[in-house]
C-alpha positions as CSV (number, residue, x, y, z in Angstrom):
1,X,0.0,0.0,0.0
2,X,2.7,2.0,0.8
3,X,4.5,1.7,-2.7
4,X,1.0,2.0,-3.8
5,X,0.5,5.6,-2.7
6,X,3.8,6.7,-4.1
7,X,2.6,6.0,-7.6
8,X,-0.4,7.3,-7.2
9,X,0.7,10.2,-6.1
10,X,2.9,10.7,-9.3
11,X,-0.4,10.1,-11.5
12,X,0.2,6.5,-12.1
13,X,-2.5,4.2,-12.9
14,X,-2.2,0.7,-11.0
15,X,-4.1,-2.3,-9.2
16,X,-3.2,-4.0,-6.1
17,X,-3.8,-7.5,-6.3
18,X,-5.0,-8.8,-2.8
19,X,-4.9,-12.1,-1.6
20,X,-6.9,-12.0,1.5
21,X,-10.8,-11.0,1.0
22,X,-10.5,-7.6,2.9
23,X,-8.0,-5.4,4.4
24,X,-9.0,-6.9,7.5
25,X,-5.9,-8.5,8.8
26,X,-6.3,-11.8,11.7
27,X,-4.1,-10.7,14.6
28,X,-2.0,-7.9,15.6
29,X,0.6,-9.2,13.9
30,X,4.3,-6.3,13.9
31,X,4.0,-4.0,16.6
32,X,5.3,-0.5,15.3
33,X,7.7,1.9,13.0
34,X,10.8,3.5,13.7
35,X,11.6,6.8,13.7
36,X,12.7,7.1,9.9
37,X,9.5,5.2,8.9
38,X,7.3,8.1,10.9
39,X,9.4,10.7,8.7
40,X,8.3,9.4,5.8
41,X,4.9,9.2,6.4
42,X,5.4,12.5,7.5
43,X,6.5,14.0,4.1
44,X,3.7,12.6,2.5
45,X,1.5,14.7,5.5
46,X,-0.3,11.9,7.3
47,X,2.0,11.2,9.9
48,X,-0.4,12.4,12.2
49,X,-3.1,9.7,11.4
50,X,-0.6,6.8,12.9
51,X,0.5,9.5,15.9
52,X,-2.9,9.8,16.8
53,X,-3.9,6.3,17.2
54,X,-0.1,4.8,18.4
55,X,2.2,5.4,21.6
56,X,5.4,7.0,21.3
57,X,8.7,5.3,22.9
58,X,12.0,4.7,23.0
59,X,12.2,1.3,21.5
60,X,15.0,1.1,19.5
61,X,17.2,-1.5,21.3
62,X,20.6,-3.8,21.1
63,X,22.0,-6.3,23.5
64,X,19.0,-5.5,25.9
65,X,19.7,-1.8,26.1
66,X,17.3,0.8,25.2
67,X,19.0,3.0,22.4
68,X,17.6,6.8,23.9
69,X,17.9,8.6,20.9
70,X,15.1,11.5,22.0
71,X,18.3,13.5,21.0
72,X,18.6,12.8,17.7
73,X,18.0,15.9,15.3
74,X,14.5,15.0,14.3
75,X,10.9,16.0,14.8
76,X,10.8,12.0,15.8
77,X,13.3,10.7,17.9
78,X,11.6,7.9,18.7
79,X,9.7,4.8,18.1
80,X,5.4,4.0,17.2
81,X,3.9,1.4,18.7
82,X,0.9,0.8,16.9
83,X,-0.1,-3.1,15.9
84,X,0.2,-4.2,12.2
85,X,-3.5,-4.2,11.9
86,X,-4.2,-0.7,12.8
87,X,-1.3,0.7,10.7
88,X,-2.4,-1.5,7.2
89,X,-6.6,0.2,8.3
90,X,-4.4,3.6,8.7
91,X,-2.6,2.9,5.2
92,X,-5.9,1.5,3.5
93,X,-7.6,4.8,3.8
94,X,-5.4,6.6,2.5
95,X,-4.7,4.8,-0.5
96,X,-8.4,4.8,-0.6
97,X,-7.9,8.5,-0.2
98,X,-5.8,8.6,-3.6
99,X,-8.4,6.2,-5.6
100,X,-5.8,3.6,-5.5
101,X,-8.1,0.4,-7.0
102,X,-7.8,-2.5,-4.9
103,X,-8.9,-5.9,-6.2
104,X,-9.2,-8.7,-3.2
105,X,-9.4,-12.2,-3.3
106,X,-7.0,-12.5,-6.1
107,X,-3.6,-13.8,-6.4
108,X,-1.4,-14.3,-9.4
109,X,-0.9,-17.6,-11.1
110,X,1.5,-16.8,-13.3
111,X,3.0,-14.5,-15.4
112,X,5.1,-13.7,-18.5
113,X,7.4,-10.8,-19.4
114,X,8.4,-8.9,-22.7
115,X,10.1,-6.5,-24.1
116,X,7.0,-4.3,-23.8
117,X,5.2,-5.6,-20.3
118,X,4.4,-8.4,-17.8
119,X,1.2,-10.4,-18.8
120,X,-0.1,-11.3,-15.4
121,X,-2.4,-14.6,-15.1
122,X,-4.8,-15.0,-12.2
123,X,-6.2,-17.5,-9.9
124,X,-9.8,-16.8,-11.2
125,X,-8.9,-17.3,-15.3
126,X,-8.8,-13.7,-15.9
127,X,-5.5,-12.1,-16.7
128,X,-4.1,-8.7,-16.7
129,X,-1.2,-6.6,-18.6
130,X,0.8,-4.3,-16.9
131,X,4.2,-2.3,-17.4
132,X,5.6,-3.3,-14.6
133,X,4.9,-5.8,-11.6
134,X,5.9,-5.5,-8.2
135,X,6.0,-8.2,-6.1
136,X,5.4,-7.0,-2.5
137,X,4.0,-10.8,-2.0
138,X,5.8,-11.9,1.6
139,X,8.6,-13.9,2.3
140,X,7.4,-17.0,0.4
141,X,7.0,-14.5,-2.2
142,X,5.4,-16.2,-5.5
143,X,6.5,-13.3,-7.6
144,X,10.5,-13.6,-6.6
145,X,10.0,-18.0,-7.2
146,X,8.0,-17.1,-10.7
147,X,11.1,-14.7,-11.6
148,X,13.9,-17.6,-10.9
149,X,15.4,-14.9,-8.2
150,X,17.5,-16.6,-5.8
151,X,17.0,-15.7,-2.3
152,X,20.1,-16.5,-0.3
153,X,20.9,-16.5,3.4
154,X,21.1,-18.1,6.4
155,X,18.9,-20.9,7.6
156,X,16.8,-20.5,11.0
157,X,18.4,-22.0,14.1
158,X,15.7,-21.3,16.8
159,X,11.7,-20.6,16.1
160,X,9.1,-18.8,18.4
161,X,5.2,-19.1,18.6
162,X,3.0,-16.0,18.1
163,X,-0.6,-16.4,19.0
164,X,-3.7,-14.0,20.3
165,X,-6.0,-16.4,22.1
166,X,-8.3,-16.3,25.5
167,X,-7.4,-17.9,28.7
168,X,-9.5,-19.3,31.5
169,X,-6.2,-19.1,34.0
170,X,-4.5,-16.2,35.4
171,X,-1.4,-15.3,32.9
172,X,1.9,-14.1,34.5
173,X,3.3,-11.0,33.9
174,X,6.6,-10.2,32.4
175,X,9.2,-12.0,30.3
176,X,10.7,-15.1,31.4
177,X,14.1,-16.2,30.4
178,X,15.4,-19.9,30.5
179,X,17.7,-22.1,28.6
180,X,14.8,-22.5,25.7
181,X,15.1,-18.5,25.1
182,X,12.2,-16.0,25.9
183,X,8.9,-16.5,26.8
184,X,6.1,-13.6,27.5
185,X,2.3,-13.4,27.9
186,X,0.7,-10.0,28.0
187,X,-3.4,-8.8,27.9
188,X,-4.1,-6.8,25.0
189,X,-6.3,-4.0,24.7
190,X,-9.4,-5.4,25.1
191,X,-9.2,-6.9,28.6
192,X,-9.7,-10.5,27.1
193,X,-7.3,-11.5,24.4
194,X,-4.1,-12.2,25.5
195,X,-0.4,-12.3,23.3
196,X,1.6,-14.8,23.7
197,X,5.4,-15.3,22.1
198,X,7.1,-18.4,23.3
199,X,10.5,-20.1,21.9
200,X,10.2,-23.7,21.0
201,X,12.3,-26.3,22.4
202,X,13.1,-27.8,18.9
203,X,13.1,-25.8,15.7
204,X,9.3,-26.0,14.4
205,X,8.5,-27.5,10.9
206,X,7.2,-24.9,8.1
207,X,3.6,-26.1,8.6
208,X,1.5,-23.6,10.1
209,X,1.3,-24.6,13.9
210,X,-1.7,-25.6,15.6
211,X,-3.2,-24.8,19.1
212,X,-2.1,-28.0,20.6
213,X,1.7,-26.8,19.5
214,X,0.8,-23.9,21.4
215,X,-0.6,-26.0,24.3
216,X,2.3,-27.9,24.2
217,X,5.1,-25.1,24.0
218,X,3.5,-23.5,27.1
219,X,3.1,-26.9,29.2
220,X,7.0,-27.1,28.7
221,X,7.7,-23.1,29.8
222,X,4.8,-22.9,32.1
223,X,3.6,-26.4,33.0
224,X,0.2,-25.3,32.2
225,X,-1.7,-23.8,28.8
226,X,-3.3,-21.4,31.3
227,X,-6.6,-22.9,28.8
228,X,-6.3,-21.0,25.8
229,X,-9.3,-21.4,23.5
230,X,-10.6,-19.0,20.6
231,X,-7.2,-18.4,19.0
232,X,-7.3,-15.3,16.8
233,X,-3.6,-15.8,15.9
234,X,-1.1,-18.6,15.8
235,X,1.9,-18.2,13.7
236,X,5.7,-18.9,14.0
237,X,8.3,-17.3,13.1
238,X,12.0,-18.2,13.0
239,X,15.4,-16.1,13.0
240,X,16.1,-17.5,9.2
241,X,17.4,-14.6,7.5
242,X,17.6,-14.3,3.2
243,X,17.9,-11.9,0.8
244,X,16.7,-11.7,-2.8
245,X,19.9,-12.2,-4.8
246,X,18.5,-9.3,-6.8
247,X,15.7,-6.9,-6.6
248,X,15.0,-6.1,-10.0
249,X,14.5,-8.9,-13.3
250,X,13.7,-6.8,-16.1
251,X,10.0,-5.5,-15.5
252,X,10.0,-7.8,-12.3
253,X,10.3,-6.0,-9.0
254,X,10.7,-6.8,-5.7
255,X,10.0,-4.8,-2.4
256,X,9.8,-5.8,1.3
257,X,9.4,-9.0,2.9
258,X,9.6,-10.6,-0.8
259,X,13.0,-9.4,-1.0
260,X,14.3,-9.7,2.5
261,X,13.2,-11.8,5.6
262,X,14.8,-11.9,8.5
263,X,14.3,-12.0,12.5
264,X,11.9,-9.6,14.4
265,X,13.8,-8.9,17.1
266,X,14.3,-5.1,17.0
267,X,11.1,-4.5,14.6
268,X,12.8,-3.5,11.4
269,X,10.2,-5.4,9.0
270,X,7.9,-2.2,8.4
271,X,10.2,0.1,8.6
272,X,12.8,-1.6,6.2
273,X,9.7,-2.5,3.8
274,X,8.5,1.4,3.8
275,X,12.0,2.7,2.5
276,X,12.0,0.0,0.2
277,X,8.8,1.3,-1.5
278,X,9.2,5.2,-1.2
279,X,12.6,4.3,-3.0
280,X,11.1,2.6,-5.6
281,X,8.3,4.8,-6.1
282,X,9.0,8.0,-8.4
283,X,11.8,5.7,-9.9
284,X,9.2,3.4,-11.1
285,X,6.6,6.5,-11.9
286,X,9.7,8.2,-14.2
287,X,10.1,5.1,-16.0
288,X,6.4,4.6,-17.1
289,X,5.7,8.3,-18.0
290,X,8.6,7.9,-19.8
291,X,10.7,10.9,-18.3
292,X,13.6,9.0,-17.1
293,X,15.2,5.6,-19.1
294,X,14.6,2.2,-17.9
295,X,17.7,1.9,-16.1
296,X,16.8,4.8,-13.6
297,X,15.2,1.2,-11.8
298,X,18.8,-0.2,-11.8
299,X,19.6,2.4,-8.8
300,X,16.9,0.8,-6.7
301,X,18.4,-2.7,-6.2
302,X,21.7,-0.7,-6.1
303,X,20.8,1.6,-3.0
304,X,17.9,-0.5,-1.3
305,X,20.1,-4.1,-1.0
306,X,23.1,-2.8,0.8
307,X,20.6,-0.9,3.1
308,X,18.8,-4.2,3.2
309,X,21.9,-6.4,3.8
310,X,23.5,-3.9,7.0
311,X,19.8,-4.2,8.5
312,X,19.7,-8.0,7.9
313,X,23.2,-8.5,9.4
314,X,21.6,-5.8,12.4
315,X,19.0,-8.6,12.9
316,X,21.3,-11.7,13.1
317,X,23.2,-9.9,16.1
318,X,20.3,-9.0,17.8
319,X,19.2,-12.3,17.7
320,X,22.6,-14.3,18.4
321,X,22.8,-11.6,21.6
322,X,19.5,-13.3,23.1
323,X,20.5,-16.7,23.4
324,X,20.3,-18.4,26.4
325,X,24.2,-19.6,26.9
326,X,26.6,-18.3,29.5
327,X,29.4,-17.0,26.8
328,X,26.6,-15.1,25.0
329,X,25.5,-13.9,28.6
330,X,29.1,-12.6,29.7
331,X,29.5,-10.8,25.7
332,X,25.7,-9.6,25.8
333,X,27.1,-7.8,29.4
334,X,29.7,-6.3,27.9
335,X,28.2,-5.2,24.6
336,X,25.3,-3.3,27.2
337,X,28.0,-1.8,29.0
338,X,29.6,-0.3,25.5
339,X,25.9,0.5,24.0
340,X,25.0,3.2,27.4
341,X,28.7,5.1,26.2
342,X,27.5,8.3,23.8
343,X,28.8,7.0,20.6
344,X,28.1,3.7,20.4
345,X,24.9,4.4,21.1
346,X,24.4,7.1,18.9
347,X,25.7,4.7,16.2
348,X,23.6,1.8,16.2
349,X,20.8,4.4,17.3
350,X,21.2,5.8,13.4
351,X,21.1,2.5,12.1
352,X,18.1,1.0,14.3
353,X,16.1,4.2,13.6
354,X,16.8,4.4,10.4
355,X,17.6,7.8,10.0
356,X,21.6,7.2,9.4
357,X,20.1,5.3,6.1
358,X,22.8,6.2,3.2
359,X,23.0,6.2,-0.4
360,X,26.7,5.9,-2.0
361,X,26.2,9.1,-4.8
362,X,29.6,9.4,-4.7
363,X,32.1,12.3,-3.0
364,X,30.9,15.7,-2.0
365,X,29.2,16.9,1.1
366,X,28.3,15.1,4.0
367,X,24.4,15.5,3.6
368,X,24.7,13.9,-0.1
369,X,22.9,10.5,-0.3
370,X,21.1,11.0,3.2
371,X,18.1,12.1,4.2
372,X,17.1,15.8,3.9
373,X,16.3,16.9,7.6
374,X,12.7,18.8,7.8
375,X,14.5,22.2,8.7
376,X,12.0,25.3,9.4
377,X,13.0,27.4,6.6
378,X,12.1,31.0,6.1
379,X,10.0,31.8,2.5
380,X,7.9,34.9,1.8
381,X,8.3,36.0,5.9
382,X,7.2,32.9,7.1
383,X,8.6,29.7,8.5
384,X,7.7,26.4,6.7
385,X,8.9,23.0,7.5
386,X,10.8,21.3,4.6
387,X,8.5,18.2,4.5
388,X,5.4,20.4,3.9
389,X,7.0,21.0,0.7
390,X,6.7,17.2,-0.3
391,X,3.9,16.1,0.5
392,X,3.3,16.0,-3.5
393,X,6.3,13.3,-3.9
394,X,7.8,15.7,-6.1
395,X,11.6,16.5,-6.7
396,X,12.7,19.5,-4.6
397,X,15.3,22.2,-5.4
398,X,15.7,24.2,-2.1
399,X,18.1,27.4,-2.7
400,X,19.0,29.4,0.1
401,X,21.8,31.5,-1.8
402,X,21.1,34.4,-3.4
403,X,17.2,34.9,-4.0
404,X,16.7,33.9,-8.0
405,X,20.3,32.5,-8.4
406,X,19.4,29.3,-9.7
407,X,17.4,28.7,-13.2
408,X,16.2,25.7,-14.1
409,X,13.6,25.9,-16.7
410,X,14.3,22.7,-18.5
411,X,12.8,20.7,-15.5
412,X,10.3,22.9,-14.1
413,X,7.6,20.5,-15.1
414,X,9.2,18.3,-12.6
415,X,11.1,20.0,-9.8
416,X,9.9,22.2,-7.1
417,X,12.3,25.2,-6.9
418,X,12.0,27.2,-3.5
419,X,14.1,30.1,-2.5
420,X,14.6,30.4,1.0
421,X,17.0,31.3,4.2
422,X,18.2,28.8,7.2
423,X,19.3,30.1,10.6
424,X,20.2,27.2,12.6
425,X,22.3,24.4,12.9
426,X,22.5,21.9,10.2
427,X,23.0,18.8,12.3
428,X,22.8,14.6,11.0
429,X,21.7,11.9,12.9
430,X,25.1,10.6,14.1
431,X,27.7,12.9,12.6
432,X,26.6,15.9,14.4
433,X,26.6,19.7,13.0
434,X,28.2,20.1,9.2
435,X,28.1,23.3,7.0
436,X,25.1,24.7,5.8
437,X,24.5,24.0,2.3
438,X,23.7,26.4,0.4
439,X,21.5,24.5,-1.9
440,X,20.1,21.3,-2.0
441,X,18.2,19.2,-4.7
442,X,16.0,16.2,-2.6
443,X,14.5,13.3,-4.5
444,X,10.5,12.6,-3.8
445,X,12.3,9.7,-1.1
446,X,13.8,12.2,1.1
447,X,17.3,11.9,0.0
448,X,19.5,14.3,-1.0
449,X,20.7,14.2,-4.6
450,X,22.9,16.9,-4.9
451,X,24.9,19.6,-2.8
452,X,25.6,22.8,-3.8
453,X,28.3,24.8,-2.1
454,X,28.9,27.7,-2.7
455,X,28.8,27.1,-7.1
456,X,26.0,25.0,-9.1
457,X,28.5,22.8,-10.6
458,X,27.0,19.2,-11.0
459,X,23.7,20.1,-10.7
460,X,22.2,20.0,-14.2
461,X,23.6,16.7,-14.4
462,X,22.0,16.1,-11.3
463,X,19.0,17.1,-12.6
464,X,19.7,14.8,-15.5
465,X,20.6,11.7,-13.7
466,X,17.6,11.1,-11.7
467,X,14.5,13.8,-13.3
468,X,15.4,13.0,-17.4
469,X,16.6,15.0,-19.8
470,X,15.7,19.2,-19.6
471,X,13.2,20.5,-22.1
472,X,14.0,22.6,-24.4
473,X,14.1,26.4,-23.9
């Protein structure tokens, strides 16, 4: 839904093909975003929908050790717990919003690929023809095993039970800890249903588990099922961690969990899956309007699976540093006592978040390939925050030189050009304070495509590289 509402926003005209029969989703299921994930849905304006409904924290976490990073230069130094389900009913209504069609109840088959489209075969008989298709199918993705990706990794060593059921017993509080791993029961919102995540004592099979495994795993932790009945949820889910050998096959794309799976432990699946799709996006929306050439789409596997990789690898340490051994115990105390110093925790508090998320564009200024901060810049008298001014998913050319010192004409169809003055501090997530640019061009994903300092040297190229070709004068 996410990549959804970025093409729709740039005027695209597309259909998501639902599996399930309604946006209703069983379960809870992933239990917030991250702080980067909240500023994107911020520059497209609707952050506030998700505020509203979630509870703000500090949950970004390694080695047991809360990451504070309410210090961080953002407008969201910190984490949104909000459930899965709320989020996708949040998300639906704004695609809804943008007359994003929406077909449920159907699931590809099959499909074939050209030189000038996909032909897309469903379960019903019917088939479709499209420019492009993205699969943004899951971890068993059908898309990625039609496409002959490979999807590479690590098998799972240890697997844990999810499930929402009622009880007819008393449920302790907290986490328990023993040599099987980690173990929790908590009440949910309603007073009845309660959450349960247990660790198996032997790796579960790939079947979906039933509620006498569940019985079972808590007679072993517990030595009682405290009587659950009515399960809303049961699901497992393993620490087996792959990674689509390539995102892209011609007109064949691939965007969260279909390219990447991986552990839960520090809730990166959302957050990793959003960048995925606003990066994608106005990439995908240049190609089909024709503005920019086909292999504009190259530079999204070429960004999003080294971004996808370091948070993979994130995930595997997180995981290893729960495991119930005495070795891992004495490194996971040491590793805590290095994550409460200042810069290690400001480090892996950029990467957790999200917000330390890079591009390589190549040598220049710090800011270049990371995100544009949402700065309060001054224009006509007034102060306006920088992700107002993207709330279209448009390309943004912020000057704040000379009034009227930059012309570009040839892509003022496609970039927003604002003149404007900044009085503060320029500061990163991380690094700290650099110099004020003093102009900056920022793609529709919130990252910074060019630098000018102090000359416009590189920027028509710029321009070039990721917005097409100027028009003519």
């Amino acid at each position: 839904m996410m990549l959804a509402s970025e093409l729709a926003l740039a005027g695209i005209d597309i259909v998501v093909l639902e599996r399930r029969p309604s946006q209703d989703l069983l379960g809870s299921r992933a239990g917030g975003l991250q702080s980067r994930a909240i500023e994107l849905l911020d520059q497209r304006g609707i952050a506030d929908r998700f505020l509203a409904e979630g509870k703000i924290a500090q949950a970004a976490s390694f080695a047991s050790v809360v990451l504070d990073i309410s210090d961080f230069p953002t407008r969201h130094p910190y984490a949104l717990g909000l459930w899965q389900n709320h989020i996708e009913r949040i998300l639906a209504g704004w695609v809804r919003d943008l007359n994003v069609r929406i077909e449920y109840s159907h699931d590809v088959m099959a499909f074939a690929q050209d030189d000038s489209g996909v032909q897309v075969e469903l379960t019903d008989g019917r088939s479709m023809r499209a420019d492009y298709l993205v699969g943004c199918d899951g971890g068993r993705s059908l898309i990625r095993v039609f496409a002959g990706i490979d999807f590479p990794g690590w098998e799972a060593t240890v697997s844990n039970l999810i499930a929402e059921v009622e009880v007819t017993e008393e449920t302790p509080k907290g986490v328990r800890h023993d040599a099987t791993g980690i173990h929790g029961l908590q009440v949910m919102e309603d007073g009845r249903t309660v959450r349960i995540v247990t660790t198996e004592r032997q790796l579960g099979p790939a079947t979906e588990p039933t509620l006498d495994d569940l019985k079972q795993a808590l007679m072993s932790v517990y030595g009682t099922d405290f009587g659950v009945h009515h399960p809303t949820l049961i699901s497992r889910f393993t620490d087996s961690t792959r990674q689509a050998a390539a995102y892209r096959d011609r007109r064949v794309l691939l965007a969260g969990d279909s390219a990447h799976v991986h552990s839960p432990a520090g809730g990166q699946g959302l957050t990793l899956g959003f960048q995925d799709a606003v990066n994608l996006g106005w990439k995908l929306a240049q190609v089909v309007r024709r503005t920019s050439p086909d292999r504009l789409l190259d530079t999204y596997h070429a960004e999003r699976h080294p971004a996808g990789r370091r948070m993979l690898r994130y995930t595997m340490a997180q995981t290893a540093m729960m495991r119930p051994d005495d070795h891992v115990e004495a490194l996971r105390e040491t590793v805590a006592q290095l994550c409460r110093m200042d810069g290690p925790r400001r480090l892996l508090g950029g990467l957790v978040s999200g917000l330390d998320t890079h591009y390589d564009l190549g040598e220049g200024h710090p800011q270049l390939g990371r995100r544009m901060p949402d700065l309060d810049i001054r224009l006509d008298g007034g102060l306006v925050r920088v992700f107002s001014l993207m709330h279209d998913a448009r390309p943004l050319l912020v000057n704040l030189g000379e009034p009227g010192a930059i012309d570009i004409a040839g892509w003022s169809d496609r970039v927003k050009l604002v003149d404007g003055r900044f009085d503060g501090v320029w500061e990163m997530p991380v690094m700290g304070a650099v110099a004020t640019p003093g102009a900056v061009l920022v793609r529709p994903d919130g990252h910074v495509a060019w630098v000018g300092e102090g000359t416009l040297t590189g920027l028509d190229d710029a321009l070039t590289r990721w917005f097409g070709a100027a028009l003519p004068n």
